[in-house]
TITORKOL-980962 format. One record per residue (C-alpha): residue in one letter; y negated, z negated, x; residue number from 1. Coordinates in steps of 0.25 Angstrom, whole numbers. Layout:
aa;py;pz;px;i
a;Y;Z;X;NUM
...
This chain:
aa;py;pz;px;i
x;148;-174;-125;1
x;140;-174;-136;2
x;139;-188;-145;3
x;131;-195;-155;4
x;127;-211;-158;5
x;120;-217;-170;6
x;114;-228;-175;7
x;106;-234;-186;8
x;94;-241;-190;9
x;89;-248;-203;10
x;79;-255;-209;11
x;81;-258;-225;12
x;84;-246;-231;13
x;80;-236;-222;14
x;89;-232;-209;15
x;89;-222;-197;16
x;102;-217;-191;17
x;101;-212;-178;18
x;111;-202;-172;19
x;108;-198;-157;20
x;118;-187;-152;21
x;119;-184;-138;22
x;120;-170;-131;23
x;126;-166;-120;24
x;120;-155;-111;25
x;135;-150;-112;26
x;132;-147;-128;27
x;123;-131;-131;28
x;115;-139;-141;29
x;110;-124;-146;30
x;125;-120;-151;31
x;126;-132;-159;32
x;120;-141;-171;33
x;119;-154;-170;34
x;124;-161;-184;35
x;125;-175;-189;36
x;131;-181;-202;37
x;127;-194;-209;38
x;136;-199;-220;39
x;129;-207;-228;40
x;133;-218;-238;41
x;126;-219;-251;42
x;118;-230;-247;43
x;110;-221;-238;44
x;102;-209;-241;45
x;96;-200;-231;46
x;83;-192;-236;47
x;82;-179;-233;48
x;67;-178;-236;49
x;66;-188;-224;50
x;77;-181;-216;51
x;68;-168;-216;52
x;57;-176;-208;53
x;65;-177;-197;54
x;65;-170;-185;55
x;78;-165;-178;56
x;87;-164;-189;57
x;90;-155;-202;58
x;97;-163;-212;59
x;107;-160;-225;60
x;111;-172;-235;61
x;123;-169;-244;62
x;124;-181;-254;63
x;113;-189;-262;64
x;99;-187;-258;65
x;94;-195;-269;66
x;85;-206;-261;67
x;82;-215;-274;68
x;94;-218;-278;69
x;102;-232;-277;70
x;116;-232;-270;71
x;122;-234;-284;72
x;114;-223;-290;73
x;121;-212;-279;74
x;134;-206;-277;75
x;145;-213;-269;76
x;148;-204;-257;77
x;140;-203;-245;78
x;129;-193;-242;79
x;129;-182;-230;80
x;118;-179;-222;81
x;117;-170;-210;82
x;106;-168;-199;83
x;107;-156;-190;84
x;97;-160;-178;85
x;90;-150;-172;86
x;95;-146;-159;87
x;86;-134;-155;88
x;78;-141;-145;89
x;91;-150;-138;90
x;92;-150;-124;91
x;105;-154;-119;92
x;108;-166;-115;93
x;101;-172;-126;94
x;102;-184;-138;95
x;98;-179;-151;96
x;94;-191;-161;97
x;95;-190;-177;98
x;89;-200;-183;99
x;92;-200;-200;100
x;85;-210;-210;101
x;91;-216;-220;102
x;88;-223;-233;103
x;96;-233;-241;104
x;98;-233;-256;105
x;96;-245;-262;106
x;110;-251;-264;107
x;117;-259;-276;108
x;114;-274;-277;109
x;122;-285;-268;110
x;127;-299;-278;111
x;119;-310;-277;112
x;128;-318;-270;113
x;127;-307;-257;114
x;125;-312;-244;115
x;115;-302;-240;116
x;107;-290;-249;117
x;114;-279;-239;118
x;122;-267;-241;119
x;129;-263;-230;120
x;132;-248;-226;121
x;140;-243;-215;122
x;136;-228;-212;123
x;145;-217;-206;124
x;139;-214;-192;125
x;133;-198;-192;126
x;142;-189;-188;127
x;137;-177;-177;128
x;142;-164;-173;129
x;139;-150;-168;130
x;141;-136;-174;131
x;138;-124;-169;132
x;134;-112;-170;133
x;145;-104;-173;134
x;145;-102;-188;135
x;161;-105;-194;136
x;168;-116;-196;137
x;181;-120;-187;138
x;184;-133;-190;139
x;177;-146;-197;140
x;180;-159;-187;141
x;185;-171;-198;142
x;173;-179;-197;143
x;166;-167;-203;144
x;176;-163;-211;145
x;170;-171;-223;146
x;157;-164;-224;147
x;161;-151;-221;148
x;160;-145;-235;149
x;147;-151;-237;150
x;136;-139;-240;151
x;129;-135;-229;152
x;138;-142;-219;153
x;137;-135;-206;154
x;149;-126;-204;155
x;152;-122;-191;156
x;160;-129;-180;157
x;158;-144;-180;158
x;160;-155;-166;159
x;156;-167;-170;160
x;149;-177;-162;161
x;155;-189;-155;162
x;150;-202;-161;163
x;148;-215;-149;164
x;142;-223;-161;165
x;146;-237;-158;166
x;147;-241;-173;167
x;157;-233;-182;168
x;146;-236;-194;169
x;132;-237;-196;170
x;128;-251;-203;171
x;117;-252;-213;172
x;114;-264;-224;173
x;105;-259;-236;174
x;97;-270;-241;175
x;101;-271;-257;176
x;98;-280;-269;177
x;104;-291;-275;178
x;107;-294;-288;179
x;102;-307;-291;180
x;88;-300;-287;181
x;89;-290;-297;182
x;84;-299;-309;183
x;71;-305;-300;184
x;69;-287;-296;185
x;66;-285;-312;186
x;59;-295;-313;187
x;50;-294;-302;188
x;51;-277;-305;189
x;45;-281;-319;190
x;35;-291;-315;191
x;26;-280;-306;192
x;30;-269;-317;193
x;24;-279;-329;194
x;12;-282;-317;195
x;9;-267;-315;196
x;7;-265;-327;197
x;-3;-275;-330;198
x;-11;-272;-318;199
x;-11;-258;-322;200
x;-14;-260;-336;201
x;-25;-270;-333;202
x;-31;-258;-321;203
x;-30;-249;-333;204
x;-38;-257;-342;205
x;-49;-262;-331;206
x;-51;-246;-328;207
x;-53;-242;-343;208
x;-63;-254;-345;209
x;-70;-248;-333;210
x;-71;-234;-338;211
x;-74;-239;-351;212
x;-87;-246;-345;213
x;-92;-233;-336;214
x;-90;-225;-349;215
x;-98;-236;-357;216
x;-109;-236;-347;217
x;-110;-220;-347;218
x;-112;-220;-361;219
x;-125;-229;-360;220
């Protein structure tokens, strides 16, 4: 029976969520696609630039792709992303591995009386399943049923794939600010503008008082 497990992995901002699913040699690979859905909160991005460097997969994201923008400066709802892993080279039995980075937007500030500066986000885990290659659609299964009208959604006959995650959600915690910091960040932001400055200024000066010396030279 086909099946799929996933985990993640995190450092700071940047994460890796790893979905292994597991074919059996009872599964014609070559009939079938082999999909998987990440439902993403706004507090994470996925970059498609970076998505397109990976091998195995194809990838579609419906949703905001904007990579700069804080969690406040984005929509509420979550984004979509598929991956379609490419399955032209499986031999049955066999365990394919997706592994998807992830990135997250810098979030709103905590108070100052916070016990920790840690957002904490609970992740959907990815959804698989298989469609095939008969070109009509017979019936969306309800845990698809949401993304069905996205455009470009795969459109023929949908089985989706068992999860034996042990976790129902996968736990991240997003460094953020806090708000008595704030004032101590302009400050400190102004002091190496306003020291820039100077430096550039004086290298600006020191390089014109240079050229001005060869030219007086040449002129002699």
């Amino acid at each position: 029976m086909t099946s799929l497990s996933s985990s993640i992995s995190s450092q700071g901002f940047h994460f890796t969520v790893s979905t292994t699913v597991s074919i059996p040699d009872t599964l014609d690979i070559s009939h079938h696609k082999l999909h998987v859905v990440y439902d993403l909160d706004p507090h994470v991005y996925a970059d498609l630039y970076e998505l397109a460097q990976r091998p195995g997969y194809s990838s579609i994201l419906w949703g905001t792709s904007d990579l700069e923008k804080p969690v406040s400066a984005v929509p509420s709802n979550n984004s979509v992303l598929l991956l379609t892993a490419n399955t032209s080279r499986v031999v049955v039995p066999a365990n394919i591995t997706l592994e998807v980075p992830l990135h997250a937007r810098y979030g709103r500030p905590v108070a100052s009386h916070a016990t920790d500066a840690f957002y904490r986000v609970s992740l959907q885990k990815p959804l698989g399943f298989l469609t095939t290659d008969v070109d009509h659609l017979t019936g969306v299964q309800e845990p698809l049923v949401s993304y069905a009208s996205l455009a470009g959604w795969p459109s023929n006959i949908s089985t989706i794939i068992p999860d034996n995650t042990s976790t129902d959600r996968l736990e991240i915690s997003i460094p953020v600010g806090i708000l008595d910091d704030l004032a101590w960040v302009d400050i400190g932001t102004a002091v190496v503008m306003l020291t820039m400055f100077v430096y550039l200024a004086h290298a600006s000066l020191r390089t014109a008082q240079r050229l001005s010396r060869k030219m007086s030279t040449k002129t002699e």
